[in-house]
C-alpha positions in Angstrom: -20.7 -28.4 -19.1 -18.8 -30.2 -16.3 -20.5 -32.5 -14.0 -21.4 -31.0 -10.3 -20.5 -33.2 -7.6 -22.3 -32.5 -3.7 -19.1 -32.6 -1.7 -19.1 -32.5 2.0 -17.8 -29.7 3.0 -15.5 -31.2 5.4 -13.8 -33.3 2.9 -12.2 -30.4 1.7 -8.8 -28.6 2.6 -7.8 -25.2 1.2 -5.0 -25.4 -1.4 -1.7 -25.1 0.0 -0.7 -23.2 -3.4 -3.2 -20.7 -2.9 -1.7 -17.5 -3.7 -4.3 -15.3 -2.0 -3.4 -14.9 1.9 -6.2 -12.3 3.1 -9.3 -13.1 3.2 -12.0 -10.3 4.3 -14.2 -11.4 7.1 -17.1 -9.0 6.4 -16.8 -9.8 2.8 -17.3 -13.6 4.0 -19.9 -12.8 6.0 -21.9 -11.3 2.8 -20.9 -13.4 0.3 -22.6 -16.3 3.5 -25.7 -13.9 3.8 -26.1 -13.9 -0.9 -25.6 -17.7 0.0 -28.2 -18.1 2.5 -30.4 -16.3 0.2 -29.9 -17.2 -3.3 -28.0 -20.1 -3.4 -24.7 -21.0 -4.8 -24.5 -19.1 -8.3 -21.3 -20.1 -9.0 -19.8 -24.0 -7.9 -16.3 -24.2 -6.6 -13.5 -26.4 -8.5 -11.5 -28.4 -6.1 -9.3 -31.9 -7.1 -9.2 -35.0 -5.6 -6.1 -35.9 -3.2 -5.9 -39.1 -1.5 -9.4 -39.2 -0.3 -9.9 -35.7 0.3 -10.2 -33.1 -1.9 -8.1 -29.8 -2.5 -9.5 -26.1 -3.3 -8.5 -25.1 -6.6 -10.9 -22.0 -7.2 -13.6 -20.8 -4.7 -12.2 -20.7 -1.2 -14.1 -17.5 -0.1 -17.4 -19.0 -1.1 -16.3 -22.5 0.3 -15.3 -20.1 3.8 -19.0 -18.6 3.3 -20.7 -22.1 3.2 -19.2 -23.3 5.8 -19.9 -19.9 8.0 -23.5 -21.4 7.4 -23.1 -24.3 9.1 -23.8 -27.0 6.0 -22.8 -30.1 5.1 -22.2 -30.1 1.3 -21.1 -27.8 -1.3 -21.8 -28.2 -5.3 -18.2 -28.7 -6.8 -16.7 -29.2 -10.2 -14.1 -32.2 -9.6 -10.9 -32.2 -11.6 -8.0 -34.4 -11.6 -4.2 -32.9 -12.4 -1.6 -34.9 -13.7 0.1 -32.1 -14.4 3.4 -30.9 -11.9 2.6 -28.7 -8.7 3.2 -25.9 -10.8 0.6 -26.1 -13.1 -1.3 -26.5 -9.7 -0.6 -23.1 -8.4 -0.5 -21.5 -11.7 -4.0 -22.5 -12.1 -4.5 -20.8 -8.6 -3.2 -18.0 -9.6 -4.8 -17.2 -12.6 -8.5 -18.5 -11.4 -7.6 -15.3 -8.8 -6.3 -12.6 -10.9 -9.2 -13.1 -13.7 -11.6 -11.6 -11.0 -8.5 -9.4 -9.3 -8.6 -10.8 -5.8 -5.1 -10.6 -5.8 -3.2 -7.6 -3.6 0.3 -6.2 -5.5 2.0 -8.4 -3.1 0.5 -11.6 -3.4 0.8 -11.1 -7.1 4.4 -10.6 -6.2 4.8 -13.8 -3.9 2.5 -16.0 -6.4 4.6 -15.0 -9.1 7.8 -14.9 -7.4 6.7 -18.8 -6.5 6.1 -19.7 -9.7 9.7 -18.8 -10.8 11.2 -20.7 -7.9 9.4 -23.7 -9.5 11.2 -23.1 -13.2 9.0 -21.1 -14.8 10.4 -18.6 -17.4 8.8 -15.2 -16.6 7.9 -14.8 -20.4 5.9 -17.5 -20.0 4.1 -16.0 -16.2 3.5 -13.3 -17.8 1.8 -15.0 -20.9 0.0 -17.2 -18.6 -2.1 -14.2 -16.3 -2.5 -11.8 -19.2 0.1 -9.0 -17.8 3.3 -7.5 -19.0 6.8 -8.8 -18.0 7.3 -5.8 -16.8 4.2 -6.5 -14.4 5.5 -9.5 -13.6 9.5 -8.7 -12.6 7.7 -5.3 -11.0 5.7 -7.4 -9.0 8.5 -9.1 -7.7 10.3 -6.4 -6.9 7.9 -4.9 -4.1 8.7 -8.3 -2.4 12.0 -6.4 -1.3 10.4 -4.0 0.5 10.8 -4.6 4.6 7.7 -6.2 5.6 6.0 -3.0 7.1 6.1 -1.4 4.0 5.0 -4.7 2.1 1.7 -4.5 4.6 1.2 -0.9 3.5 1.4 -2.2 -0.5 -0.5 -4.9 0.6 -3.3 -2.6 2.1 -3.2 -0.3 -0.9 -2.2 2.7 1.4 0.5 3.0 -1.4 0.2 4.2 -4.8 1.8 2.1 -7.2 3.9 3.5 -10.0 7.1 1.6 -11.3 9.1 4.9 -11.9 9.0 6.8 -8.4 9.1 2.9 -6.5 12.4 2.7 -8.6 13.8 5.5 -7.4 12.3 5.2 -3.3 15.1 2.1 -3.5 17.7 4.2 -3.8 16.8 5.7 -0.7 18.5 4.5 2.4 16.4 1.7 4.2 15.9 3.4 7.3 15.2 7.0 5.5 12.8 4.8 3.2 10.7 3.3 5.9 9.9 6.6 7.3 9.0 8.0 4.2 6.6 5.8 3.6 5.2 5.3 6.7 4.2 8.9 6.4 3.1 9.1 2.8 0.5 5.8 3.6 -1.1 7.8 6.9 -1.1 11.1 5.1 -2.4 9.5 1.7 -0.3 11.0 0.1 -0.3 11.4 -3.6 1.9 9.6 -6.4 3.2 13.4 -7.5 4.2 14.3 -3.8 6.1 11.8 -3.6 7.8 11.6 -6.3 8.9 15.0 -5.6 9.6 14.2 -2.6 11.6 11.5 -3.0 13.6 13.3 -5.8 14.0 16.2 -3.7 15.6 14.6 -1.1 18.2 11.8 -3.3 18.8 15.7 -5.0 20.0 16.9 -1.8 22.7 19.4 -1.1 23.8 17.9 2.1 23.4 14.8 4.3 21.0 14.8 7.5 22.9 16.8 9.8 21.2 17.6 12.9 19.0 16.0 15.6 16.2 15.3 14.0 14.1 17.7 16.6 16.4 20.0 16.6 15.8 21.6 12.8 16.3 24.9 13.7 14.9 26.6 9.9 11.8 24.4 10.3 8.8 26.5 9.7 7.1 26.0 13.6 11.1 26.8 14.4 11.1 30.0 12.6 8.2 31.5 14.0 8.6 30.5 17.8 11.8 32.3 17.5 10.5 35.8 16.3 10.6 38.7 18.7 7.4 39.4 19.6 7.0 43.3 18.1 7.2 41.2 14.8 4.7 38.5 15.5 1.9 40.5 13.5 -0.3 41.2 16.6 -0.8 45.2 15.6 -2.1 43.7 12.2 -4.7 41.4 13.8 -7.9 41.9 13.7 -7.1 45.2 11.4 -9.5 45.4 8.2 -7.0 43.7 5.6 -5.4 42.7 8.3 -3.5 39.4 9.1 -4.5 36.2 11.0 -4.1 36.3 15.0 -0.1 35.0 15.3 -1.4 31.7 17.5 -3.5 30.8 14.1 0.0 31.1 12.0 1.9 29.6 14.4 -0.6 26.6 14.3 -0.8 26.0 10.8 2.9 26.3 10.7 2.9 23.8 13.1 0.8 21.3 11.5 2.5 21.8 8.0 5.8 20.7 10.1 4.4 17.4 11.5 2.6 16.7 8.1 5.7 17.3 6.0 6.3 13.5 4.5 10.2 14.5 4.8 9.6 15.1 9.0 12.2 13.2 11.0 14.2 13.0 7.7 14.4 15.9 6.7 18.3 17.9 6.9 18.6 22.0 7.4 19.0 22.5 4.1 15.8 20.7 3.3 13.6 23.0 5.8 15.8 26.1 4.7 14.2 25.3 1.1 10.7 24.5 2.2 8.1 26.7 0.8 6.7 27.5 3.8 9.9 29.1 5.0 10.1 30.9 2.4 6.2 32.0 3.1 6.9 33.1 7.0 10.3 34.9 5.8 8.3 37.4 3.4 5.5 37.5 5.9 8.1 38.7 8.9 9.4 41.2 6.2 6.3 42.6 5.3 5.4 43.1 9.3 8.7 44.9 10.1 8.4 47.7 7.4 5.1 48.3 8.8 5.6 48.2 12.3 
């Protein structure tokens, strides 16, 4: 068993190779509160550094300690010989063996370690993952930094396949996308279709985006009124008051995850078009 030190807890610095940027505040704040109560269960690992010492493993308990205002910590003290990299890859896998990790600090930590000549077979041995997992990793670091955040947050799903095919959108059409799919929580199916849908497209955007004129809201503001269902409302087996429809139809237009992407032909083939069409059909033969 390693010897335990009492370290002041100003003597020590966090570790610049510290792969994990976010730390939660509340979380601190309970982790300080088991702290205050229990004790340290577990000692952080730092190593000395010309006269000062350097967090290898612990920081959020180190950030909780000193929340409470005292002067030591209990710390295992280790000395590296080894090269910066083993530094951070020590950092790195001391975080991912309890998951603290976010997909993209995986993705910088890893992406780091490469810039510092190691082979990705031997990342990937190293933290117990896939190359795949690895180079995948990676790759959500060339996402625009919004859409980073949103991967970040885990307001994204994450599934190689359909992320694979969202590059081949354009960026700008990409963005939006995802923008909406994060607020609306949308699922990994959705989108997927979604994203095929619109690479499968018959034509290019090509009008204003608030100008789609075969949008569902479009379609039904544009009815003639002796078709807008009212004789039918309120009828036994009768239909919904029209301000009802035209509200839901509303709503499924600003929810869509293609809005302010989507072309005429896209809103020509929503389902919901399709929906009001058979709906204005089935009024006028009974009207």
């Amino acid at each position: 068993m390693p010897e335990l030190f009492s370290i002041p807890v100003e003597d020590i610095v966090p570790n610049p190779d510290q792969p994990r940027e976010d730390f939660d505040q509340v979380e601190i704040k309970s982790l300080a509160e088991s702290i205050k109560t229990h004790g340290l269960v577990q000692p952080i690992t730092v190593e000395e550094r010309d006269g000062h010492y350097v967090l290898i493993d612990g920081e959020r308990r180190w950030r909780a300690v000193k929340s409470l205002g005292r002067a030591t910590i209990s710390a295992v003290v280790r000395t590296y010989d080894e090269k910066p990299v083993d530094r951070l890859a020590q950092a790195v896998v001391a975080n991912l063996q309890r998951a603290d990790l976010n997909p993209i600090e995986e993705g910088k930590a890893f992406k780091k370690l490469r810039q510092a000549g190691m082979k990705q077979v031997d990342i990937a041995m190293m933290v117990g993952k896939s190359m795949s997992h690895v180079s995948f990793r990676i790759k959500l670091l060339e996402f625009e930094p919004e859409i980073q955040e949103l991967f970040a947050e885990r307001k994204l799903p994450i599934d190689p396949a359909t992320i694979y095919k969202i590059f081949e959108l354009p960026a700008d059409v990409r963005v939006k996308m995802l923008r909406n799919f994060a607020a609306n929580g949308t699922s990994t199916a959705v989108i997927r279709r979604t994203v095929t849908k619109y690479l499968n497209r018959a034509e290019l955007v090509d009008v204003p985006l608030s100008g789609r004129k075969h949008a569902p809201a479009a379609i039904m503001r544009e009815m003639s009124e002796e078709n807008r269902m009212m004789t039918l409302a309120g009828k036994e087996g009768g239909l919904p008051d029209w301000e009802l429809i035209h509200q839901a139809a509303r709503e499924t237009c600003r929810d869509c995850s293609l809005n302010n992407v989507a072309s005429a032909q896209m809103c020509r083939d929503c389902p919901a078009v399709e929906l009001l069409k058979r709906l204005n059909r089935i009024v006028s033969e009974k009207v």
